[in-house]
Backbone bond lengths (Angstrom), bond angles and torsions (degrees), N, CA, C in turn:
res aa  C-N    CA-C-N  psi(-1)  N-CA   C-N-CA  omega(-1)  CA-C   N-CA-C  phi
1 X - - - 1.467 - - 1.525 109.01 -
2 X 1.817 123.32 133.92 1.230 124.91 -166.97 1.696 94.10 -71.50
3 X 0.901 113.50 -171.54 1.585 129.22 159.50 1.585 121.56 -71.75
4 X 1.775 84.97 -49.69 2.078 89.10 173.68 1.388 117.18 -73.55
5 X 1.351 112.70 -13.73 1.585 116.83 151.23 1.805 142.70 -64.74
6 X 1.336 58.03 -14.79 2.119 77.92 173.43 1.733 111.49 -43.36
7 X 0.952 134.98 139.86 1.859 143.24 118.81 1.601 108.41 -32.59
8 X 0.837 118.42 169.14 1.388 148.86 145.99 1.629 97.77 -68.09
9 X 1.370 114.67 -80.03 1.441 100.98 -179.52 1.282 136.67 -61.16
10 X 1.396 128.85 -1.12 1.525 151.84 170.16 1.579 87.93 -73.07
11 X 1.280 106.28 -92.33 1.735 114.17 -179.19 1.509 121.99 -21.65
12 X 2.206 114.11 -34.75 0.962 87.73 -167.21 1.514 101.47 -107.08
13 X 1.278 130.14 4.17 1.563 140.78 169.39 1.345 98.97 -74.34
14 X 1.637 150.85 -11.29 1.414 131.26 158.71 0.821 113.49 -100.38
15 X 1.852 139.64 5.40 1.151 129.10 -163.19 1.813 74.50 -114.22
16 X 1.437 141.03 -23.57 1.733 149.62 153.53 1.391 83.31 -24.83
17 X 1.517 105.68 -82.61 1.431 109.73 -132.11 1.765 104.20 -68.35
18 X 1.249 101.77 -39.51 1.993 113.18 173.39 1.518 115.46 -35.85
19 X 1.946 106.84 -38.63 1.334 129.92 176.48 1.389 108.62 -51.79
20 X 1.225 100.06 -75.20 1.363 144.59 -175.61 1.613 111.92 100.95
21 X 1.717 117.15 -39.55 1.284 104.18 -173.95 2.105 84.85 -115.88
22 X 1.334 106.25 175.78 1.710 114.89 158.92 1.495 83.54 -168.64
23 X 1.822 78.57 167.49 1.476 121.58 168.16 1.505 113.58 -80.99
24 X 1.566 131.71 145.86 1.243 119.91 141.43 1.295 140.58 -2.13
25 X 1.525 100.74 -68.16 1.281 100.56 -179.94 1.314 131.03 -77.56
26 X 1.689 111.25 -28.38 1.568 124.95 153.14 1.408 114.50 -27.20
27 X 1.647 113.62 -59.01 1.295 133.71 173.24 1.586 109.98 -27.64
28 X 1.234 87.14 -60.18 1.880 109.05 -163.43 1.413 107.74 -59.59
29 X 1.655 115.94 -47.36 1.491 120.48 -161.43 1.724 74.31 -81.34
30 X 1.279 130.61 -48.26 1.455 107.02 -147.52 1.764 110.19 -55.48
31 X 1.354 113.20 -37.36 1.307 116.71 178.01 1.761 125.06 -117.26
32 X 1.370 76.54 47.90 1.665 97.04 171.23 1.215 109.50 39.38
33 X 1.582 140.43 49.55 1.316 134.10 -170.68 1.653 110.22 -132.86
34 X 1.342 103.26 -172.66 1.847 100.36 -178.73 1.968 92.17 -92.70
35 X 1.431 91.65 161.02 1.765 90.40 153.76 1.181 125.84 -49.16
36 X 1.112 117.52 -32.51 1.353 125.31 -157.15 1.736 99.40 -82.64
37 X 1.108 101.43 -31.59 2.167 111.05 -175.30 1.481 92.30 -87.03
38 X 1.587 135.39 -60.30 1.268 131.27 167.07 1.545 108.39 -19.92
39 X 1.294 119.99 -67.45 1.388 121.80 -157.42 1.523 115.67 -63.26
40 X 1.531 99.53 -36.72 1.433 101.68 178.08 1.706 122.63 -88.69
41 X 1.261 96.57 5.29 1.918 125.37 -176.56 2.095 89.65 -86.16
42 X 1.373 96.25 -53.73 1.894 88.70 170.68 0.971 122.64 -101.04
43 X 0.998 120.14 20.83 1.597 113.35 143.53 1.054 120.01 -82.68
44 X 1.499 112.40 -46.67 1.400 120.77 167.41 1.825 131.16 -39.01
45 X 1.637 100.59 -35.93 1.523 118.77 -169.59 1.819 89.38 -87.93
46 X 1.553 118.98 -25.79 1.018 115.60 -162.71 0.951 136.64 69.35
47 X 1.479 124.08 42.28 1.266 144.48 -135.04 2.179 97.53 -108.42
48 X 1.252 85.32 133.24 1.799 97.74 163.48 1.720 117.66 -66.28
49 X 1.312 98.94 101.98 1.776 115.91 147.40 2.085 103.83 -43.14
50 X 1.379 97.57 144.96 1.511 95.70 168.74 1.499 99.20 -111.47
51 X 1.629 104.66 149.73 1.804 111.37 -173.68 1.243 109.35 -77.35
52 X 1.584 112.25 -2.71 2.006 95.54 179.85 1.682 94.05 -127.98
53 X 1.279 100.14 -148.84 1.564 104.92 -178.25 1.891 109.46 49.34
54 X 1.626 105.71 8.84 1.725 112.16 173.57 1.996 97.17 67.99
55 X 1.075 93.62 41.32 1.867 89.91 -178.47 1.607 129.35 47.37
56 X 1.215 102.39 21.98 1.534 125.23 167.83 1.577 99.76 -38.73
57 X 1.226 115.41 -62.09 1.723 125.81 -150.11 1.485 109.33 -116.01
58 X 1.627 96.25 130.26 1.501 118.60 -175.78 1.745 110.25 -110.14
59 X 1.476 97.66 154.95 1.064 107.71 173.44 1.128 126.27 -148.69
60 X 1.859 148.22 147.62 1.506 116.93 -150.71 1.659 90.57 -98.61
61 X 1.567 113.00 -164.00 1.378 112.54 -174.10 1.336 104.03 -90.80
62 X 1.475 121.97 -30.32 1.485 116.79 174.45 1.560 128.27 -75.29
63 X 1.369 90.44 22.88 2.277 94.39 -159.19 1.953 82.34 -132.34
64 X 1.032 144.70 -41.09 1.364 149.08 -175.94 1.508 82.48 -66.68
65 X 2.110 93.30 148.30 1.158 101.89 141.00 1.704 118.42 -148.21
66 X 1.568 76.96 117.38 1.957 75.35 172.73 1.141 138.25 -55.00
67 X 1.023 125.85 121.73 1.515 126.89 152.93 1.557 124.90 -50.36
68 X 1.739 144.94 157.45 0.700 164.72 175.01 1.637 104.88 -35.08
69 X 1.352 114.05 -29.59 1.580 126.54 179.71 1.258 125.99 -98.16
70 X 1.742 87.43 1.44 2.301 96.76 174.21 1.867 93.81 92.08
71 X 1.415 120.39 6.91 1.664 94.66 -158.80 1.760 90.95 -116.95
72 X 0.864 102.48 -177.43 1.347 122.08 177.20 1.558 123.05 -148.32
73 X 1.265 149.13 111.32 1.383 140.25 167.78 1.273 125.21 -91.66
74 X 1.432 137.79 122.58 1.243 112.22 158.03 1.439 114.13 -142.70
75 X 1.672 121.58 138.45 1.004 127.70 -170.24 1.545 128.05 35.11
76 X 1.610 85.45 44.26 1.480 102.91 151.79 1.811 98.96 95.90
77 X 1.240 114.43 -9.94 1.416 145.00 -154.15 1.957 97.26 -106.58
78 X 1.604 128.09 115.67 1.439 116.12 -153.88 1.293 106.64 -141.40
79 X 1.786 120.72 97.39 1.185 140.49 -165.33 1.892 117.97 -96.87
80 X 1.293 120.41 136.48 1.773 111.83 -175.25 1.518 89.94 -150.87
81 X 1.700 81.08 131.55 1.523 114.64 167.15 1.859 127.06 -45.02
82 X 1.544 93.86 -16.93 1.400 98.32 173.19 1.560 127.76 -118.66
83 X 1.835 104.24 26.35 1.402 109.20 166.72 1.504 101.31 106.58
84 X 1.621 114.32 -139.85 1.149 104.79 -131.47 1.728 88.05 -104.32
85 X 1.327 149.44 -141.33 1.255 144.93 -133.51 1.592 70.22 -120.03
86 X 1.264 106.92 -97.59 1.728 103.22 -163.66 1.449 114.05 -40.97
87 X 1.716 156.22 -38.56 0.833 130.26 145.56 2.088 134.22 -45.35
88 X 1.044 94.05 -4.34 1.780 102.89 174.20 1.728 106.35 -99.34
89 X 1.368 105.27 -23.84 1.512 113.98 175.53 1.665 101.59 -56.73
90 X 1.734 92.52 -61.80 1.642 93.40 -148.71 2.016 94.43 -65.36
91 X 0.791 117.34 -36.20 1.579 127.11 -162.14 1.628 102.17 -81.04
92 X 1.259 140.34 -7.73 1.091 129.45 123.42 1.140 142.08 -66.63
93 X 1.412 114.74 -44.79 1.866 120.87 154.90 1.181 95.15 -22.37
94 X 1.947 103.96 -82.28 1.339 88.24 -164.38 1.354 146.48 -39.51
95 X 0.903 105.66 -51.86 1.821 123.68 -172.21 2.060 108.15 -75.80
96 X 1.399 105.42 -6.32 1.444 103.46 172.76 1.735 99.78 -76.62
97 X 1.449 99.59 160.92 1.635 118.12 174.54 1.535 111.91 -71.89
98 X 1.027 130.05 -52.63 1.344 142.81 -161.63 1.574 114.63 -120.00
99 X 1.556 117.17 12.42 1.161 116.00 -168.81 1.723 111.80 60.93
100 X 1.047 111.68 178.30 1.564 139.80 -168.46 1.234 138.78 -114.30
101 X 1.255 129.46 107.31 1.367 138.10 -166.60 1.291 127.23 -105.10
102 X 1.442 147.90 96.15 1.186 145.26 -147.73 1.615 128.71 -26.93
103 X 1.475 87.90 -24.57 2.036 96.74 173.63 1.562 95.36 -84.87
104 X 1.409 114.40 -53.83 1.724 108.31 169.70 1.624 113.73 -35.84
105 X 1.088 116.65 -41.32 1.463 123.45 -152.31 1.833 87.57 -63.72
106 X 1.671 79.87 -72.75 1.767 97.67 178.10 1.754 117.87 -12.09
107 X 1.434 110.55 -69.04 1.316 129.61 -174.97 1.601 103.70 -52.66
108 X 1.347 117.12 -56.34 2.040 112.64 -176.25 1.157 89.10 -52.06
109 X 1.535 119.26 -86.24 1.740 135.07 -139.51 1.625 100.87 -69.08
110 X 1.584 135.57 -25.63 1.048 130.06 -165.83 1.754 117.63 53.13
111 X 1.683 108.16 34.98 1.259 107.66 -178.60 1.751 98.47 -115.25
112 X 1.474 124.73 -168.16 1.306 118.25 172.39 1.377 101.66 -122.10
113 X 1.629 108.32 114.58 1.447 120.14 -160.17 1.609 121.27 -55.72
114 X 1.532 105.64 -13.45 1.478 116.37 179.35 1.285 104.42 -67.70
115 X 1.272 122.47 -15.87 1.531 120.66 -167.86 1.959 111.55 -91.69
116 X 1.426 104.12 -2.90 1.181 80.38 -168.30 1.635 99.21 -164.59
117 X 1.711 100.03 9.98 1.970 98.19 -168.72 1.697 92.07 -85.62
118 X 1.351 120.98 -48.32 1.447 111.52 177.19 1.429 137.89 -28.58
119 X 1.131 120.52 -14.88 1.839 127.11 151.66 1.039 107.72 -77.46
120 X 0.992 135.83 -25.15 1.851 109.12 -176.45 1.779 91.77 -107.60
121 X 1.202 138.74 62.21 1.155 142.43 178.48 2.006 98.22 -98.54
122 X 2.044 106.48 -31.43 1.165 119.73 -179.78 1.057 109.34 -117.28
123 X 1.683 134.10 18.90 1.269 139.81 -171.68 1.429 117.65 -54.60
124 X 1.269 133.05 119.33 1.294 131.34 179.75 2.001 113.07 -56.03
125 X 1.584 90.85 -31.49 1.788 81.58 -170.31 1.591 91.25 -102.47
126 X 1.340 121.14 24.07 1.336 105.60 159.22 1.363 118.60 -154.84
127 X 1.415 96.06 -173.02 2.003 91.63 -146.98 1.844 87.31 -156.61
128 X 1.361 92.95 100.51 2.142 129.29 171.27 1.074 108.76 -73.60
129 X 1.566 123.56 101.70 1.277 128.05 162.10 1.867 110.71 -108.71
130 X 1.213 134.03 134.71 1.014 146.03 156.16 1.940 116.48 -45.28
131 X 0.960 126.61 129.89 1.568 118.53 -172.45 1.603 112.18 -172.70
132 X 1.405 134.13 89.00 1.442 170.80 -154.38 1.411 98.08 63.61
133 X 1.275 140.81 58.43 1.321 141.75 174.94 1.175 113.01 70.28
134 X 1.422 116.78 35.45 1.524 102.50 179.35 1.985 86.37 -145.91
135 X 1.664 110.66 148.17 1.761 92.61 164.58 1.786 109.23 -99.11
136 X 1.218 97.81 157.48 1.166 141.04 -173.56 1.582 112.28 -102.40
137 X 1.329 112.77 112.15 1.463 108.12 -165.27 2.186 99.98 -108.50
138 X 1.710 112.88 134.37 1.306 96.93 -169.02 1.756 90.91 -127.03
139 X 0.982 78.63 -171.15 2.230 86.40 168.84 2.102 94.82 -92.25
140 X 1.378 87.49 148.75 1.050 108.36 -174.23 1.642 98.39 -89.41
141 X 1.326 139.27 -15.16 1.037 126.11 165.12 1.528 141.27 -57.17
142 X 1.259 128.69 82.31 1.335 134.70 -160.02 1.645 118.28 -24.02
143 X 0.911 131.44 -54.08 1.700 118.02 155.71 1.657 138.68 -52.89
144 X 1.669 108.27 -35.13 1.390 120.42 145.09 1.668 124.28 -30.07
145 X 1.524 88.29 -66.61 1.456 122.67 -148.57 1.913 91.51 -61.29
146 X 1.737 100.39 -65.35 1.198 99.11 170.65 2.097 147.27 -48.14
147 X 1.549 88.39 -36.80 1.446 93.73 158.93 1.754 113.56 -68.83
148 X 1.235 112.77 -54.72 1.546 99.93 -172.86 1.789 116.17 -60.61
149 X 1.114 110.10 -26.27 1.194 100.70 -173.85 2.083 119.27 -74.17
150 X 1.551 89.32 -26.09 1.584 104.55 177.72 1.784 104.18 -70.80
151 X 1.291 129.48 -20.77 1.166 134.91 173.92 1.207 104.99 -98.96
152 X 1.377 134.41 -16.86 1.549 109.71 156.81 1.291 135.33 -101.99
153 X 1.237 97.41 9.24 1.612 123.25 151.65 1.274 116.44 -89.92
154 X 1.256 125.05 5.09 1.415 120.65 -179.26 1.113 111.29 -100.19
155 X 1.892 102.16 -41.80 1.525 110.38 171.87 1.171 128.25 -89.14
156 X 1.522 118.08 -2.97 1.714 124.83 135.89 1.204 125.78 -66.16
157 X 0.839 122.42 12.87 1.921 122.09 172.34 1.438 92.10 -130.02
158 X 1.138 139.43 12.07 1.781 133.22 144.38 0.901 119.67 -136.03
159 X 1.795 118.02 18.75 1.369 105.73 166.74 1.425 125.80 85.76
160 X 0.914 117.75 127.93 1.841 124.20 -147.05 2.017 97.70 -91.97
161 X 1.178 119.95 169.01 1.570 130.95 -165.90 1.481 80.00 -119.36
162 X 1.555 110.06 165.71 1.836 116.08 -171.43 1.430 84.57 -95.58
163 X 1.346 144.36 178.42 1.032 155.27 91.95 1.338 122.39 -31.52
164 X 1.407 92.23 137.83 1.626 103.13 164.31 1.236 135.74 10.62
165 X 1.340 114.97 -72.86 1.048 129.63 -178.27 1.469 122.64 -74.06
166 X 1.295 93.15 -44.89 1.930 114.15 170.07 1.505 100.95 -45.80
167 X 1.314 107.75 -50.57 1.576 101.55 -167.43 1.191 109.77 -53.05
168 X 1.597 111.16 -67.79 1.441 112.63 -171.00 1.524 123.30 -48.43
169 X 1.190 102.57 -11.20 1.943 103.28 -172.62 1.173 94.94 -91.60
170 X 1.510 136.32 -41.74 1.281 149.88 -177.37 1.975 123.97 -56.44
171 X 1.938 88.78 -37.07 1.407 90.70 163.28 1.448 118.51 -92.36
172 X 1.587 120.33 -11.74 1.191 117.77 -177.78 1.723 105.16 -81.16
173 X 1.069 125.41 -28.08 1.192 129.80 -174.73 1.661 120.10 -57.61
174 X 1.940 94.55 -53.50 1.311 121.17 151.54 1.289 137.46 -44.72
175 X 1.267 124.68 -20.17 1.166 122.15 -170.02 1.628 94.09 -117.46
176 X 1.299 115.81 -21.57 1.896 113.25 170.96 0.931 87.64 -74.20
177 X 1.228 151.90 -96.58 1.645 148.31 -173.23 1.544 124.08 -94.00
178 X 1.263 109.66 95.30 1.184 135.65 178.80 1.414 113.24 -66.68
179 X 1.344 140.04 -12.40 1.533 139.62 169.85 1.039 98.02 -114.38
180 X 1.112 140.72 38.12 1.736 141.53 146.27 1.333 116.81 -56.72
181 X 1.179 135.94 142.78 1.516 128.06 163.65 1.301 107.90 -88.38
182 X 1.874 126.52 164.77 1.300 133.09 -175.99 1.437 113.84 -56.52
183 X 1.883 110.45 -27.31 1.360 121.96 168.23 0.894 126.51 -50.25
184 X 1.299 103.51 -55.27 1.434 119.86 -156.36 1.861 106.11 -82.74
185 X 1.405 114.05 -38.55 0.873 116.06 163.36 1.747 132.11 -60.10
186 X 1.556 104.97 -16.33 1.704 107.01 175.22 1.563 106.48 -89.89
187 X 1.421 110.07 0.87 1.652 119.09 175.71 1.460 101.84 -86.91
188 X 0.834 71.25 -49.57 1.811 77.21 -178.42 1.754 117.33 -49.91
189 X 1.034 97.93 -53.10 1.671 124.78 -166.66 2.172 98.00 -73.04
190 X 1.320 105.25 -31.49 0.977 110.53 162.66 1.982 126.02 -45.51
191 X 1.535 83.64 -67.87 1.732 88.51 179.76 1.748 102.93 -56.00
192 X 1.106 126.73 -29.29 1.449 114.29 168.34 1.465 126.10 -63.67
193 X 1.391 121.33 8.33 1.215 140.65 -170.82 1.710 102.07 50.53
194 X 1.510 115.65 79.97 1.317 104.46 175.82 1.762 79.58 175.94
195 X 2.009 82.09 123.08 1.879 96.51 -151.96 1.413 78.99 -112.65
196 X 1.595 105.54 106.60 1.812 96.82 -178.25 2.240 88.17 -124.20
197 X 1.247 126.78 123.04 1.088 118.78 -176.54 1.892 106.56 -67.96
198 X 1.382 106.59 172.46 1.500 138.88 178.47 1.662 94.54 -40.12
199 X 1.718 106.72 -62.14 1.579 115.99 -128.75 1.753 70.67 -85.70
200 X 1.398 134.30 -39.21 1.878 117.26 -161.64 1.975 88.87 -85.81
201 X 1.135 131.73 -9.20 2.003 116.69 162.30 1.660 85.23 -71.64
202 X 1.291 136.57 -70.01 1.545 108.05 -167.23 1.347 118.98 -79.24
203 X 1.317 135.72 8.72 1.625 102.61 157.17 1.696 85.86 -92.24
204 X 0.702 157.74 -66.21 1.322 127.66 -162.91 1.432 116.69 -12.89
205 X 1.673 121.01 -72.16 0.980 125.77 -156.70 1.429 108.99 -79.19
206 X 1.534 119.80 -8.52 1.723 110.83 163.26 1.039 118.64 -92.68
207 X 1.655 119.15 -50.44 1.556 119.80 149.55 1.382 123.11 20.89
208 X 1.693 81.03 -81.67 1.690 91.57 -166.20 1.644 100.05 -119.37
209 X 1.186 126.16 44.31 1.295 131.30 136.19 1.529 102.91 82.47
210 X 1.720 115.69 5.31 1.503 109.04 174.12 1.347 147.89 -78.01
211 X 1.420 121.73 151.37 1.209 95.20 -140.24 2.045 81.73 -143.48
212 X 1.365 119.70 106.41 1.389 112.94 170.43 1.069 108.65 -94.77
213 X 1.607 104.99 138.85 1.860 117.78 -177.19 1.457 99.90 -82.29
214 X 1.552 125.37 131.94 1.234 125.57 -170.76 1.976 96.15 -86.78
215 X 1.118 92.16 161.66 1.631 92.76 176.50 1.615 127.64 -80.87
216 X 1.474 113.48 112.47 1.723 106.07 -165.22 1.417 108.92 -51.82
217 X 1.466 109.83 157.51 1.172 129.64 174.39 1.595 104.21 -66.99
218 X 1.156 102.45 148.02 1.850 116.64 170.34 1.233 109.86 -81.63
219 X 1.441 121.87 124.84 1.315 144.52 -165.11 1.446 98.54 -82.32
């Protein structure tokens, strides 16, 4: 197709995808229309709502790219293949091993779980159990429900691995002060607002076989 063959709506679905994300109203000016024709123009394209920013920001299906977890991020801006925030909730529950724990949560969605775990406290597709003082969110489906919970009892009776992020704060901490204890170091890690216990700083460091050289004493 030439260029002088273009639509209006041809023209304005590559200048979408060039974007990659817009607003509504972007939508609207881009193809000279009301909100009201915009809105039903993405539905039509079938375009991704984003789960934060209150669904401000769209994106089409050919311009996103998912990750392995249905999600997509961009510029801070956080799009999923399975709709809107609470449908991406339950459909990760599901599909996690051990169910989901609000610092877990944190790490997939990259949101802060205080903001938004309190609706599914009565969630029909899910089912809140409490487990070392913290809850644990699973699928409410009785065969689900039962495998994840036997694996997070499995990995509560040896003790949980940090995440990602945990790690890296955990080795940075370590390597500024290298004669820290695992204690002393989850105090620490505390004032950073990030409650990672003693016993998950050492399986980390046996885990995976690490080993920080403390700094010799001055002769």
């Amino acid at each position: 197709m030439s260029r002088s063959s273009e639509t209006v709506e041809d023209r304005a679905l590559r200048t979408f995808r060039k974007r990659r994300i817009m607003t509504l109203e972007e939508v609207a000016e881009l193809i000279h229309c009301s909100i009201h024709t915009a809105r039903r123009r993405l539905k039509t394209w079938r375009a991704h709502t984003s789960y934060n920013h209150n669904g401000r920001y769209y994106t089409l299906p050919d311009a996103a790219e998912f990750d392995a977890d249905g999600l997509w991020k961009w510029h801070g801006v956080f799009f999923s293949q399975y709709g809107t925030l609470k449908q991406t909730v339950v459909e990760r529950v599901r599909a996690s091993e051990a169910g989901l724990d609000g610092r877990e949560m944190r790490c997939v969605l990259g949101l802060d779980p205080r903001s938004f775990l309190s609706a599914f406290a009565d969630h029909p597709q899910i089912r809140r159990e409490k487990a070392q003082g913290r809850f644990v969110y699973y699928s409410s489906d009785k065969t689900v429900f039962s495998k994840q919970r036997h694996h997070r009892c499995a990995l509560s009776a040896k003790g949980r691995e940090p995440t990602a992020f945990e790690a890296i704060a955990i080795l940075v901490e370590k390597i500024k002060h290298p004669e820290l204890s695992n204690q002393t170091l989850s105090r620490r890690l505390r004032r950073q607002n990030l409650s990672v216990e003693p016993e998950t700083i050492h399986n980390l460091f046996v885990r995976h076989d690490l080993h920080v050289k403390k700094t010799p004493h001055s002769l």
